[in-house]
C-alpha positions in Angstrom: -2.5 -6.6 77.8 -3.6 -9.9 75.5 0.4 -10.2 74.6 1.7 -10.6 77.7 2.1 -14.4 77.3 4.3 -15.0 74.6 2.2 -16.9 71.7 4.6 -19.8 71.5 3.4 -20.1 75.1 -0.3 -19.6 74.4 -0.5 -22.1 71.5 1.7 -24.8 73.3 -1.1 -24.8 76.2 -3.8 -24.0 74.3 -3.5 -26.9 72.1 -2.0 -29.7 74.5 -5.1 -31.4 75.0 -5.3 -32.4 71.0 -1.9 -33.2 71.3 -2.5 -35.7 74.0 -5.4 -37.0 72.7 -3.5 -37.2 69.2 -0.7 -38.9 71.1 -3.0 -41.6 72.9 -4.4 -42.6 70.1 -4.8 -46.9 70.4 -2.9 -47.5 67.6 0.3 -45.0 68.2 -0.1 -46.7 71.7 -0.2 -50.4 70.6 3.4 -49.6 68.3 4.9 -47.6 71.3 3.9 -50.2 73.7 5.4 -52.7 71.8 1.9 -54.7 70.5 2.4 -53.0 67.7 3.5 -55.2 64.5 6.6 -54.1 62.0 3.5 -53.8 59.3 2.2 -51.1 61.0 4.8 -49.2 61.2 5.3 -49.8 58.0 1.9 -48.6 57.5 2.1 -45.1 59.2 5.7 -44.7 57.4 3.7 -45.2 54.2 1.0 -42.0 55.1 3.8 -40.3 56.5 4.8 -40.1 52.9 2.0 -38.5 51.5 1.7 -35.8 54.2 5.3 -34.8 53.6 4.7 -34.7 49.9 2.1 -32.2 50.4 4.0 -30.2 53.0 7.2 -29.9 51.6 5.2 -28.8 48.4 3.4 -26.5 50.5 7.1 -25.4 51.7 8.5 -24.6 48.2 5.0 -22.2 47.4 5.6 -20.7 50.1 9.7 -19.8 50.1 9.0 -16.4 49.0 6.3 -14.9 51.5 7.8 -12.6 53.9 6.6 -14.6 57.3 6.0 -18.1 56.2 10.0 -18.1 54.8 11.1 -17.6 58.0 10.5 -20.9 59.0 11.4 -22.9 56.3 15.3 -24.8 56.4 16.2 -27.6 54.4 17.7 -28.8 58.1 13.8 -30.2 58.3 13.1 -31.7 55.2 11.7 -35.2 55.2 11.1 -36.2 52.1 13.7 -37.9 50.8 14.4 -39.9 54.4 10.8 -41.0 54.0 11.6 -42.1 50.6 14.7 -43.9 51.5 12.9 -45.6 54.5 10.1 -46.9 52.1 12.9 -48.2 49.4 14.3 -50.3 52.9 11.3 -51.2 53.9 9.0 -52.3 51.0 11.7 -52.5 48.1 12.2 -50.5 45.3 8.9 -50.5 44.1 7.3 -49.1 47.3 5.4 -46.2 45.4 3.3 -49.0 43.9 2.8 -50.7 46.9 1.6 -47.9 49.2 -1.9 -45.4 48.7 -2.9 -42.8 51.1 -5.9 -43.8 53.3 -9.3 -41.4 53.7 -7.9 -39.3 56.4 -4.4 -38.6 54.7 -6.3 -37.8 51.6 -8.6 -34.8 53.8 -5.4 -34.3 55.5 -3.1 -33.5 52.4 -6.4 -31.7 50.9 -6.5 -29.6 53.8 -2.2 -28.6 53.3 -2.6 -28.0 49.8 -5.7 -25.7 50.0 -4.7 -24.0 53.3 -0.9 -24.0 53.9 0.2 -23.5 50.3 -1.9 -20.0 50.4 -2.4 -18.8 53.7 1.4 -18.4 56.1 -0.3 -18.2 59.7 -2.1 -22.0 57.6 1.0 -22.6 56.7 3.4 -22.3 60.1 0.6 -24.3 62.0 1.0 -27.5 59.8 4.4 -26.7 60.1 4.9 -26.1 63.5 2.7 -29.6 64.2 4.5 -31.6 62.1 7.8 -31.2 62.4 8.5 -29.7 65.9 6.7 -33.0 66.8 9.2 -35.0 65.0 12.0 -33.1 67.2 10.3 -34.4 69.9 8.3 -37.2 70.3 9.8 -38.5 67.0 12.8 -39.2 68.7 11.4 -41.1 71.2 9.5 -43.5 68.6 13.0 -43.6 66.5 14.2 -45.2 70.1 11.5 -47.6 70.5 11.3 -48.7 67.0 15.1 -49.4 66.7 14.6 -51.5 70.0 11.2 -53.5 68.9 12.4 -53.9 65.4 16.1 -54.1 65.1 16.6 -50.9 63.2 19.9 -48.6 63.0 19.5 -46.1 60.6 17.5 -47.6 57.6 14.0 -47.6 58.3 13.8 -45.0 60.8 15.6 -42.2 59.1 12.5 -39.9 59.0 13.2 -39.1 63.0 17.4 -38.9 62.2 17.8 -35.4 61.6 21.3 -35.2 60.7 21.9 -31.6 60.1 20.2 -30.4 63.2 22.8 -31.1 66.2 21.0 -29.5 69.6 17.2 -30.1 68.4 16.1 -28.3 71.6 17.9 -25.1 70.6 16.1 -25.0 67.7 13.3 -25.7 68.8 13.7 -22.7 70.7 14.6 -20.5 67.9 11.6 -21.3 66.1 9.1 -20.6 69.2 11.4 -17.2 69.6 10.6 -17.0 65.6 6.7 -17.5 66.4 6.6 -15.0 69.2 7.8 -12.2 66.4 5.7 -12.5 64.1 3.6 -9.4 64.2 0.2 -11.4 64.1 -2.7 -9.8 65.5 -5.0 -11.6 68.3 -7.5 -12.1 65.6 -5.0 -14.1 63.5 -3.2 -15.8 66.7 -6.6 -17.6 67.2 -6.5 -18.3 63.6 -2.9 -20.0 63.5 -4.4 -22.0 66.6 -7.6 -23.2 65.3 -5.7 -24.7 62.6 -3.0 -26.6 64.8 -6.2 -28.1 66.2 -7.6 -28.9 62.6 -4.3 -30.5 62.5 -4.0 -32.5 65.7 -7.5 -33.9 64.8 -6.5 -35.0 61.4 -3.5 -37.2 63.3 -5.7 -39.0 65.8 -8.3 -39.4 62.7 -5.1 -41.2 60.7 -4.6 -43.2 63.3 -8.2 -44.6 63.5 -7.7 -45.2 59.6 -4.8 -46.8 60.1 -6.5 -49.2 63.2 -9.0 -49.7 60.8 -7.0 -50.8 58.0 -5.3 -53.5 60.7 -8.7 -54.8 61.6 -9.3 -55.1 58.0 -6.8 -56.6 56.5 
């Protein structure tokens, strides 16, 4: 039978290697290995912004459809932590200080034309995004309290607040993935785009090793 392995399963190892790769990525590895400077995670923070925007924008369009709804909580919102980490971290005129760079443009393109119309679009952008933040997020919260002397202010985009056991919810929301009643046709859809999303991450970061080289 094609359903035997549960499709959480499935898309967990079928994408893993654009995960790595998204995850080895030289600048995510210079900031995690501590050769990273403040100003670039500044710099990511900054994109961050922009991607959220689009998603959470993505999230509201999509609050009524009967699979997509499912998935969204308030518990994940980022937005406004992004928005208080840029106010600490640039000053209160950080909107004027900070423009989305070629990647995050395709990359917020790509939300706004896929995952505010299509749900299996949407989950996939949502699935890469923010179960990554409950889990490698937290492990670049850690290291950029350590490097740069942070508490709570400037890393409150990994502090989610109102979600207390982050691994069992993470495990509702693969439980929630394995009922939906996709077909295998659509399955390979929802994966394909987790891909498209993966490689628009490792793309950001080239733009944003770029823009270091650059400036």
């Amino acid at each position: 039978m094609s359903n035997v392995i549960p499709f959480s399963q499935a898309l967990r190892e079928r994408t893993r290697g654009g995960h790595s790769e998204s995850e080895g990525a030289s600048f995510m590895d210079d900031l995690m290995t501590g050769k990273g400077s403040k100003s670039d995670y500044i710099a990511l923070v900054a994109q961050h912004y922009f991607i959220y925007e689009a998603l959470e924008a993505a999230a509201a369009k999509m609050a009524d459809d009967a699979v997509a709804a499912a998935f969204i909580s308030p518990q994940l919102t980022r937005l406004p932590a992004l928005e208080s980490d840029l106010e600490f971290l640039l000053g209160a005129d950080w909107r004027e200080q900070i423009s989305p760079l070629p990647t995050t443009v395709r990359y917020v393109e790509r939300i706004n034309t896929t995952a505010a119309t299509w749900n299996g679009g949407f989950i996939a952008h949502h699935y890469t995004r923010y179960l990554g933040d409950l889990s490698g997020g937290q492990i670049i919260r850690t290291l950029m309290q350590r490097q740069f002397g942070f508490e709570t202010n400037g890393v409150g985009f990994y502090l989610f607040d109102e979600i207390a056991k982050p691994k069992e919810f993470k495990d509702r929301y693969r439980e929630q993935l394995d009922s939906v009643g996709w077909d295998d046709a659509e399955r390979e859809r929802v994966i394909d785009e987790v891909m498209i999303a993966y490689r628009f991450n490792t793309d950001l970061f080239t733009d944003l090793a770029h823009a270091k080289a650059a400036a």
